[in-house]
Structures are given as structure tokens and as C-alpha cells.
C-alpha positions, 0 to 999 in steps of 0.5 A: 482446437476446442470449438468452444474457444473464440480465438480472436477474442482471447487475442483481443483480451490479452492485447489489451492487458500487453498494452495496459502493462506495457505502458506502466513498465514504460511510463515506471508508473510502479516507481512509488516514491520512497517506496523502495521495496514496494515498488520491486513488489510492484514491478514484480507482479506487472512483469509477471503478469505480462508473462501471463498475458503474453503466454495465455494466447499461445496456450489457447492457439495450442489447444487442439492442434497436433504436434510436438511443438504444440504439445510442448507449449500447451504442457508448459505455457498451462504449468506457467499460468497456473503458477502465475496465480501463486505469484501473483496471489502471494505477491499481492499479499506481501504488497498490502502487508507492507503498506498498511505496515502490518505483519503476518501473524507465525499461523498465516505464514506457515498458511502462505509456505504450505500454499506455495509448497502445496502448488508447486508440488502439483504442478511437479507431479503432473508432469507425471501424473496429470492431476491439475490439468490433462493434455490429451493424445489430441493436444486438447486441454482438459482440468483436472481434479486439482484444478480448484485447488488454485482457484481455492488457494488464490481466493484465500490469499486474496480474502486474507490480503483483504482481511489485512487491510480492512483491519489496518483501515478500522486502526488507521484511517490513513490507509483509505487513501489505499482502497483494496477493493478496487485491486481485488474486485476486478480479479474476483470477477475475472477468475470467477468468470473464467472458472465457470465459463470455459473457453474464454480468457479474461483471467489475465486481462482483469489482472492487468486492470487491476494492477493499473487500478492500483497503481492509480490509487497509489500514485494518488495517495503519494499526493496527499502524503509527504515524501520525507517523513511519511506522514501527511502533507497540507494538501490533506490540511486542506483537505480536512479544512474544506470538509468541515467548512460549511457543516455545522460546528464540529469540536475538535483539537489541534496542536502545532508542533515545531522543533527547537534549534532544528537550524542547528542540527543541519548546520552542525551535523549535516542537512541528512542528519536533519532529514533524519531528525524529521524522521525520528520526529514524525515517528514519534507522532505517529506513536503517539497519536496513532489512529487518534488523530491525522499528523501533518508535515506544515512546513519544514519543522512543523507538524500539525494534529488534528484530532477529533473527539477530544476533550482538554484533559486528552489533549493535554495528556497526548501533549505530555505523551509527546514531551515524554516519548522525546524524552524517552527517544533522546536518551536511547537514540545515541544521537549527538543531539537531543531533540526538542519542540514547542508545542502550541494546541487548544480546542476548537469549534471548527466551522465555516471560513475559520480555518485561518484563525484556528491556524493562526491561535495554535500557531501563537500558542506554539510559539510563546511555548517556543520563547520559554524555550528559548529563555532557558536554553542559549540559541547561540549554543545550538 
């Protein structure tokens, strides 16, 4: 064994990252709420990086010991690691793609395969020809020549991933809720430490850290985001109100939004098809206002946008935008209803202790809009 290698403290690294992991798999802390598919993402890289925390401690225990055995498991727990880094460092990037809904441009893609491509042939070829990393007649682990090739392709994949979402967070702010930097941070650090520090082992530790701190910043970001429709909830209302109060007076406009003969809908064609006509609405929205504005789930059929740097001629046109991407859903959507929604918005000059009447007024306002409706429609027709 190298006698640059402190056993006990990579026992004691990896421990900790078994633990950390162990819980979250336990506690289904990667289970995120209508989030199917990034949570198999999620569960994927914690059980992966389990693996690695697991097998890491039999590597170093390997090294330099003589024996058949020994050598088995320093050739293959080495192979394991280091493809680990290409799971981890595509999975990530899958990850961050899917949340901030974003896609990988066709050049950065063919950049991912060519990566994965690139890895798993040197891993193959030092069987035979050891180029990534040496076992010697000794046991004793040395790297090789392609050694950095990993340490090159991770940070890459890492650097990209961060690219994604800092794109994504400078169009839509609703990402901030999702901040990366508190993912990639402690895995820049581990893999910098152990790459310029040889012997020691807190590459899959700082993974495990990481993976809790995202998990962390995810479960939070479900608080302030409704289930259903994938928007926000009144706890960012709230949010938003608590900030402005007490500052000086800030302009801003606001629209209530609630559907017309929702009631009917549940009631003639299912409570399911009444989620899915929240959906399609809160869809709408999202296209309409896009990163102009925060879109929020009131109450049950009600939405409320706020948006700031607004003047009446933008609030009225993203009014009609709304009206008309309505229209333009009803006539391709192939539903057996249409939908509809009054619309109450005006400009305020947000302040102190007035979240109630600001409210209240594009409430009323929704509202006349909603008898006017009502006027030329027959509500027991639904």
C-alpha cells in the first residue's frame, strides 16, 4: 500500500457519503412531486454514487497488497470509478436540461455521445493496454496518460449544465428557486482536491454533499410551486407581497384570471378533465407571459400575474394575448368544451400594508368581467 494513502480517513470520507445517501434512499427524500422523471434521474445518480462511495474504500484497501484477489479488485473497482464520473457527469446534465425544460442544442449532443463514447472505449482498452490508469506487478495503483481525459470531460459536462441554467435563470426567473451553484460547487472542489492531492479520497463524499444539497434545494422549490399546474402557488404571492412591503413604491401590474363554467367541466366530463383544463390554462399563461412576469395558482380556477415594468398599453396587449392564445387553444385542441376566463387587471402603485386592496380591486375587476360573461352566455347550458 502507498504510504501516502491515510486509510482510515478514506474509510471515514466514504462512511459519511453511505450514510448521507443512505438516508435519502430510505427517507425517498429523490421522490419529487409530479416530477416523475426527474426523480428516476435522481434516484439514479444517488444509487450510482452509493456505488461509488461503497467501492472507493475497497479500491484504496487494495492498493499495494499483493494477491489475485487484490488485483481483481483494484482493476475493476478503478474501471467502476471512473465510469462513475461519466454517470454522474451526463446524469447531471440530463437533470438540470429537464428542469429548467430546456434542450440540448444537435452540436452539444453529438459532444455528450462522443464523450460517453470516448470513456468507455479507454476504460475497454486498458484492460489491455493500460493508458488511463496502471495496476503494477505490486498491486499499486498509478494514472495513466488518459487520466485527465475524465477529469477534462467531467468539467466540461459540469461547466455546460451550468451554462444551461444560467441561460434558463437570465429568461425565467422561476429557476432561482433551482440554484445549481450549491450542486456544482462542492463537486468542482472535491474533484480539484483529489486530482492535485494524491492518496486522498473525498471525490465521492463531496458527491454525496452535493446530491443532499440538491435534493435540499429541490424539496424547497416544491413549497413554492403548485403541484398541479406547475406554476406558482400564494406562498410566492406572499412572498412577493412581503417583499415590496415596506420599500418605496414600486409600479407594477396585475391581472386576475378566473375560468368561466369551470364547475361545469368537472361536472360533465370528469374532475380529471377538470385538472387537465387547469393544466392547458396555466400552459397558456406560461406562454403568454413567459419570463415577463410571475404566474400564480390563487385558488382553485384563479390565477394571478404579476408583472413588473409595465405600462397600460402592455397590460392591455398581454390581456388580449391571453384572450387570444384561448382562442387559438380551443380551436386545436379537439376537447368537447371550450375554454374561457374573465379577466380583471390594472396598475398599481405597490407599497406598504396595501397587498389587501390591491387584491381586492383586480378581484372586482375579474369579476364585472365575469357578469358580462355571464350576460351573453346561459350558465345553466354549462
Amino acid at each position: 500500500m502507498s504510504s501516502s494513502i491515510n486509510l482510515v480517513a478514506v474509510y471515514i470520507a466514504d462512511l459519511i457519503g453511505v450514510l448521507l445517501l443512505g438516508i435519502v434512499l430510505l427517507t425517498k427524500g429523490w421522490n419529487l412531486p409530479t416530477r416523475r422523471n426527474e426523480s428516476i434521474v435522481l434516484c439514479i445518480l444517488i444509487c450510482a454514487t452509493l456505488i461509488d462511495c461503497l467501492v472507493d474504500p475497497f479500491v484504496f484497501a487494495a492498493d499495494g497488497r499483493p494477491g489475485s484477489f487484490n488485483r481483481f479488485l483494484a482493476v475493476f473497482g478503478n474501471s467502476i470509478l471512473y465510469i462513475y464520473n461519466l454517470i454522474v457527469g451526463t446524469g447531471t446534465l440530463a437533470l438540470i436540461v429537464m428542469h429548467v425544460k430546456k434542450k440540448i442544442s444537435r452540436f452539444h449532443h453529438i459532444i455528450v455521445w462522443i464523450i460517453t463514447i470516448i470513456e468507455i472505449t479507454l476504460i475497454v482498452v486498458n484492460f489491455f493496454y493500460p493508458i488511463v490508469y496502471t495496476v503494477d506487478e505490486n498491486n499499486v495503483y498509478s494514472r495513466g496518460p488518459c487520466y485527465y481525459v475524465y477529469i477534462a470531460a467531467a468539467f466540461y459536462l459540469l461547466g455546460y449544465a451550468l451554462f444551461v441554467y444560467l441561460s434558463a435563470r437570465f429568461k425565467d426567473d422561476s429557476v432561482r428557486y433551482f440554484p445549481v451553484w450549491q450542486f456544482v460547487l462542492p463537486i468542482s472542489v472535491g474533484v480539484t482536491i483529489q486530482t492535485m492531492f494524491y492518496g486522498i479520497s473525498v471525490q465521492p463524499v463531496s458527491f454525496a454533499v452535493a446530491f443532499c444539497s440538491l435534493l435540499i434545494c429541490l424539496q424547497n422549490e416544491c413549497i413554492y410551486f403548485d403541484k398541479l399546474t406547475g406554476v406558482y402557488n400564494r406562498y410566492e404571492l406572499e412572498k412577493i407581497l412581503r417583499q415590496y412591503s415596506g420599500r418605496k413604491i414600486t409600479r407594477i401590474g396585475a391581472i386576475m384570471l378566473d375560468m368561466n363554467d369551470f364547475k361545469s367541466i368537472n361536472d360533465n366530463y370528469s374532475h380529471e378533465e377538470g385538472d387537465s383544463a387547469l393544466v392547458a390554462m396555466a400552459n397558456i399563461l406560461l406562454e403568454t407571459v413567459q419570463n415577463k412576469g410571475t404566474i400564480i395558482r390563487y385558488a382553485g380556477d384563479e390565477f394571478v400575474i404579476i408583472i413588473t415594468k409595465i405600462t397600460e398599453d402592455t397590460l392591455n396587449e398581454c390581456c388580449n394575448s391571453i384572450r387570444q392564445k384561448i382562442s387559438d387553444y380551443n380551436e386545436s385542441s379537439g376537447k368537447p368544451y371550450k375554454l374561457s376566463a374573465a379577466l380583471g387587471s390594472d396598475i398599481f402603485e405597490l407599497g406598504k400594508d396595501c397587498s389587501v386592496d390591491f387584491l381586492s380591486r383586480i378581484d372586482t375587476l375579474m369579476y364585472e368581467d365575469k357578469k358580462e360573461y355571464y350576460v351573453r352566455h346561459d350558465r345553466r347550458k354549462g
